[in-house]
C-alpha positions as CSV (number, residue, x, y, z in Angstrom):
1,X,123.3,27.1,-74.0
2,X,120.4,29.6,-73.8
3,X,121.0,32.3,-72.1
4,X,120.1,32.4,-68.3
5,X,117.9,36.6,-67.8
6,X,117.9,37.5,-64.3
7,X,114.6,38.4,-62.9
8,X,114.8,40.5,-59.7
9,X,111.9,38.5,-57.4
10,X,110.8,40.2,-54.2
11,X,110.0,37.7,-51.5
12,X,106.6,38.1,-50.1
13,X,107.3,37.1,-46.1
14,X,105.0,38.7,-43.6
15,X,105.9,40.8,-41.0
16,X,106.3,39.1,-37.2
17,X,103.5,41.6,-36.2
18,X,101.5,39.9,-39.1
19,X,102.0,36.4,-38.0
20,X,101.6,37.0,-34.1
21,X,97.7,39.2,-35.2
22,X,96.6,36.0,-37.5
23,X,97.7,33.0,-34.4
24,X,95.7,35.3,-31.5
25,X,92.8,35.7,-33.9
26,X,92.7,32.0,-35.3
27,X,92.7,31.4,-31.1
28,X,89.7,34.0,-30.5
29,X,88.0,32.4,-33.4
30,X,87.5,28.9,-31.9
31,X,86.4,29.9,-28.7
32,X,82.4,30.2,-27.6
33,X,81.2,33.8,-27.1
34,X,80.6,34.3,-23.2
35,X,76.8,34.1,-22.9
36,X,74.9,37.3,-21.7
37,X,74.3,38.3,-17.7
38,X,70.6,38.7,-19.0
39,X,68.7,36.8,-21.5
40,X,65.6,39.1,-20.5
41,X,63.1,35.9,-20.4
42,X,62.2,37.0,-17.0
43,X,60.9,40.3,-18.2
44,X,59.0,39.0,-21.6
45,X,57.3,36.7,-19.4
46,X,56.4,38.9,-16.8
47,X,55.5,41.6,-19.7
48,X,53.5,38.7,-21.4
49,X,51.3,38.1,-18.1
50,X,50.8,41.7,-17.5
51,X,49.4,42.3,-21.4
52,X,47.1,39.7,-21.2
53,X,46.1,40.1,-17.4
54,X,46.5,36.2,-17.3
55,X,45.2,34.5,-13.3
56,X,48.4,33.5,-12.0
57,X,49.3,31.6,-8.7
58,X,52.3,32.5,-6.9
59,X,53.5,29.8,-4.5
60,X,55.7,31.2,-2.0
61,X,58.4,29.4,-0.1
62,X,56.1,29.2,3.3
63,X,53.9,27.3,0.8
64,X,51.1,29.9,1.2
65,X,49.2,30.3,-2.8
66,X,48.4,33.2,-4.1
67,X,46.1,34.4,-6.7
68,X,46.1,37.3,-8.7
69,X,47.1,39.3,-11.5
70,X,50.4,40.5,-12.1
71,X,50.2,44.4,-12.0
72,X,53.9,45.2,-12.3
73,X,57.2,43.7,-11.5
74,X,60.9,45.5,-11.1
75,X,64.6,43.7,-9.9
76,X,63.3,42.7,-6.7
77,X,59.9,41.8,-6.3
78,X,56.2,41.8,-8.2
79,X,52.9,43.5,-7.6
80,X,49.8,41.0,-7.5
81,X,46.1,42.7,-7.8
82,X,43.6,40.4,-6.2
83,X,39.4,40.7,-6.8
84,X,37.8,41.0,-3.6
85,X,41.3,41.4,-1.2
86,X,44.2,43.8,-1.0
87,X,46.7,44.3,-3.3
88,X,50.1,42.5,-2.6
89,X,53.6,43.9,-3.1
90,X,55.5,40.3,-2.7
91,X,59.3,40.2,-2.8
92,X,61.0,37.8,-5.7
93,X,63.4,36.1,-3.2
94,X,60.0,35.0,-0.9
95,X,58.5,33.5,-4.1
96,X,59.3,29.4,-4.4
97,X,57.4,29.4,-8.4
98,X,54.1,31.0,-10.4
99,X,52.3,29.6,-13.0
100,X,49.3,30.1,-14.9
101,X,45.8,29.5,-12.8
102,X,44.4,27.4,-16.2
103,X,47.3,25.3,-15.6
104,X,46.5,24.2,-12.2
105,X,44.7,20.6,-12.1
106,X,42.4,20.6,-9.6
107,X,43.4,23.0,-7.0
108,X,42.6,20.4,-4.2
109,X,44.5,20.8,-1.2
110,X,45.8,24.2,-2.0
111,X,45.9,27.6,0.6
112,X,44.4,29.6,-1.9
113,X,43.8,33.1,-1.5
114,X,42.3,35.8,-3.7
115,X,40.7,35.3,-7.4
């Protein structure tokens, strides 16, 4: 018979700490990353509109239009500079939507005001 060496083999076992780390990270792993309190769309937009001094019309919930030109903007509410008519300071929560004035279609049967 051949003779039989003895090899002294360390088991390789991880640690309890080792195997709790790996399961609460392979659970972290799958789930979706909670989306942001701010995508900042809002302000590119608004920042957009300023730069270019675009016409805009801001429809307000009364259903009153207004035209003008966004000036500035902050949390609560925007500044709209009107040709010909004072300046209006017009709180966000009042305002039902905007768009651009070269998107409207014919403007027919619109309160306009301003530009």
């Amino acid at each position: 018979m051949k003779d039989v060496v003895s090899v002294n083999r360390k088991l390789i076992r991880p640690s309890l700490s080792e195997i709790q780390e790996q399961m609460q990270g392979g659970r972290t792993g799958r789930r979706k990353p909670t989306p942001p309190d701010q995508t900042n769309a809002e302000s590119f937009y608004y920042v957009k509109q300023m730069q270019a001094r675009t016409p805009m019309v801001v429809v307000l919930d009364t259903g009153e239009t207004i035209r003008g030109v966004i000036e500035w903007y902050d949390r609560n509410c925007i500044k709209v500079h009107r040709n010909g008519e004072p300046n209006l300071l017009i709180f966000k929560s009042c305002i039902r939507y905007i768009y651009k004035q070269s998107d409207a279609k014919n403007g027919a049967g619109e309160n306009s005001h301003g530009e």
